[in-house]
N, C-alpha and C positions, 0 to 999 in steps of 0.2 A: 440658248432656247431649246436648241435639240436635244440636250443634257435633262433638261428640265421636265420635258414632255417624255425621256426614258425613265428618268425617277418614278414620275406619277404613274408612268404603264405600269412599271413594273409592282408599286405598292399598291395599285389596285388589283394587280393579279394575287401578290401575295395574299391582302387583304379577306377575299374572295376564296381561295382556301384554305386558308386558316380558316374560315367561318365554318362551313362544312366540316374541317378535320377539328376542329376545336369543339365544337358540338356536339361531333361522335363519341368522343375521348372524354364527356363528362357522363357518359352516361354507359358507357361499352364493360363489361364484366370486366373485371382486372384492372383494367386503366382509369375506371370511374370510381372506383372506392373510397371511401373515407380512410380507409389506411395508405393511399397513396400523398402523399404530400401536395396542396395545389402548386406549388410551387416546381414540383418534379413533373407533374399534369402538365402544369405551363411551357417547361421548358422541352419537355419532349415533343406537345405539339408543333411548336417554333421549331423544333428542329427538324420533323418530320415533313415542316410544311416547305424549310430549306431544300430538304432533298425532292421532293415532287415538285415543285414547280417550273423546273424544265421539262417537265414531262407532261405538265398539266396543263400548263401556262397558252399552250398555243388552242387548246381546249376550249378557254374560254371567251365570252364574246367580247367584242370593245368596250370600253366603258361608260355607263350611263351621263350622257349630259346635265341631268335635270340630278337633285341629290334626292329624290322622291323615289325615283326608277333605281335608283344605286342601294336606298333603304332598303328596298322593296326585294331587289336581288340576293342582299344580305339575308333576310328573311328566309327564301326559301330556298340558302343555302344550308342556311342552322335546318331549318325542317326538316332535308332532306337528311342531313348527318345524323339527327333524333333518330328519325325512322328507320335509320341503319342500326343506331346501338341498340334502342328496342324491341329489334327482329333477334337479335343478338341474346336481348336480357328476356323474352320470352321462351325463347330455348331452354335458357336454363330452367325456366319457370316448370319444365314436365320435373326436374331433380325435386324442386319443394312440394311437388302433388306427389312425388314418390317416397319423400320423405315423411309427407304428414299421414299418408297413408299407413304408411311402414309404424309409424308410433304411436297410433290406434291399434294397431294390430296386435304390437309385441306390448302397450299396455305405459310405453315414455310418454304420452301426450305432456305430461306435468312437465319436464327434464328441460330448460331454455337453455339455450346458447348462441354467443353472437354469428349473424350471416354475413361473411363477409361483400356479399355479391346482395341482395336484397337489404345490405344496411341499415339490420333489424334485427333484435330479439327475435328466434325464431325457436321450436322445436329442436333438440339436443340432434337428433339421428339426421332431420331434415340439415343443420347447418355442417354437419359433417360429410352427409353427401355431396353438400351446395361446394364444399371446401375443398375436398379428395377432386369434385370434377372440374373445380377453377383449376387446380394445378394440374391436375393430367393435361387438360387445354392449352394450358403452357408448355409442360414437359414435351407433350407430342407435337409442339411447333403449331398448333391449330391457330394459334391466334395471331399469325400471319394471315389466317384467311380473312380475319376481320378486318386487316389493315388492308387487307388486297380489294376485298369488298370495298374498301372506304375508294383508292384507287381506282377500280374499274367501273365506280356507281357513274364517273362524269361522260360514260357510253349511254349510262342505263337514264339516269336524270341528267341531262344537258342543263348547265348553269344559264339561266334565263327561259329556259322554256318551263311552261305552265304548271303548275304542282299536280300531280297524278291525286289528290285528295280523295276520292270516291276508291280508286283505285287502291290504295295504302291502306285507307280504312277497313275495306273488304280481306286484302290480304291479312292484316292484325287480328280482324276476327276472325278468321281461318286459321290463323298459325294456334292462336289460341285455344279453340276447341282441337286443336289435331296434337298440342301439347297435352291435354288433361285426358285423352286418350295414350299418347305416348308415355304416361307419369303413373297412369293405371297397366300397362304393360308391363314398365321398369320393378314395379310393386308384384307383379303376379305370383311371383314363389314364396313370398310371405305371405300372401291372399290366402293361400292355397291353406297354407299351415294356421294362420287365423282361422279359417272357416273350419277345417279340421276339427282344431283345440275346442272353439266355441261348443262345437256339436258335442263335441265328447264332453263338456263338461253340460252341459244339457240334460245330457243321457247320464252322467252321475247323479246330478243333482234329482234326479228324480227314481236314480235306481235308491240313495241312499239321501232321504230329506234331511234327516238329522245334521247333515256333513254341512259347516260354513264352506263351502268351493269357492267363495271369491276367494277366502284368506288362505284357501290351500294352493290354492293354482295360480295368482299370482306372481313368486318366485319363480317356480316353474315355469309360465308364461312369458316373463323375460328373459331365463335361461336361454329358453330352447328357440325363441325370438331373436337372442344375439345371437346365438349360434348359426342360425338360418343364415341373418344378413351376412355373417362371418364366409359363408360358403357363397351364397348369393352375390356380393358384391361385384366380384371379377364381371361378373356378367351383366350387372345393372351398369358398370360404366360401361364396359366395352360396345354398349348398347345406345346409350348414352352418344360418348364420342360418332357411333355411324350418324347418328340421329343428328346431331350439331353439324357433320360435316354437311351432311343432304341440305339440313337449312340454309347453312351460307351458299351451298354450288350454286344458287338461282342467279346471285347476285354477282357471281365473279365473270369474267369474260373467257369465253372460251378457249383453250390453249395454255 
């Protein structure tokens, strides 16, 4: 009997989260991709959820008697793991406002290539940005903070207390207008040269009408457009990276 009643504890605890870490992990940059296998998806969160649940496990509350309160907990366990990976995936969301901006400018708008973090057809410059800043992410260990985030959220969301809804929502629209700010930032030294070139072809086409200037400036437009980002980059992640890091600090625990 007592054997019995540690089993159930215990697969309710596991149960519980894995639902939050399983939730995270379909939607988290890197670990939510379509080029991840679900299969390696699967087994990483299983294993992930092996190792945290001595840690988590005293965390969480008893188990629901009724299996309505037990649904119900499930629920805004996944919610609360969503809203973890989508703080996550609107982050990156300032790279493809810097991206789409950047290929108006230098004149790629046409140029597709796969995203591997927005798992889409996306703009050539913007998937290459989206792609350079998933692996720096990695390389520079940052995505420990996501996993830490996921860890220190049952401080921040207590499993079974009330879903912060109004609260989520609010921060989502914030993060979001403060990325399409941060995406127009990361874009500013092409701005710069965009605005430039425009003028100056402006001021040609009117010093000399005769002149096609789309078909002449063009080439030139993309030269001197790669070249930019060429110089620029260094500084568009390194910018990038503070900017992802600031995002996650709200949600890790102090220390």
């Amino acid at each position: 009997m007592l054997l019995d009643q540690i089993l159930s504890t215990d697969i309710y605890r596991f149960l519980v989260v894995f639902t939050r870490l399983g939730a995270a992990l379909m939607f988290l940059p890197g670990f939510g991709g379509t080029l991840v296998q679900t299969r390696i998806r699967l087994l990483f969160g299983l294993s992930l959820t092996f190792l945290l649940l001595p840690v988590l496990g005293p965390k969480l509350p008893p188990a629901p008697q009724h299996p309505a309160a037990l649904a119900l907990l499930l629920v805004g366990e996944a919610a609360v793991g969503i809203f973890l990976a989508m703080v996550a995936q609107f982050l990156f969301g300032a790279i493809n406002v810097a991206g789409s901006v950047i290929s108006y400018l230098v004149g790629l708008t046409n140029a597709f290539s796969f995203d591997a973090v927005s798992q889409e057809q996306s703009q050539m410059l913007t998937g290459l940005l989206s792609n350079l800043a998933l692996v720096l992410v990695f390389a520079g260990g940052m995505d420990k903070l996501m996993l830490r985030a996921l860890t220190d959220s049952y401080d921040l969301f207590q499993p079974g207390a009330p879903l912060m809804v109004g609260d989520a929502a609010m921060t989502l629209a914030h993060l979001m207008s403060s990325i399409f700010s941060l995406g127009i930032r990361l874009a500013a030294p092409v701005m710069v040269f965009g605005i430039v070139f425009q003028a100056g072809l402006g001021l040609l086409s009117r010093l000399v009408p005769q002149m096609q200037v789309f078909f002449v400036a063009t080439p030139l437009q993309v030269l001197i457009g790669m070249w930019m980002i060429m110089v620029a980059l260094p500084v568009i992640m390194l910018l990038f990276l503070q900017a992802f890091q600031a995002g996650m600090q709200p949600y890790l625990a102090p220390g």
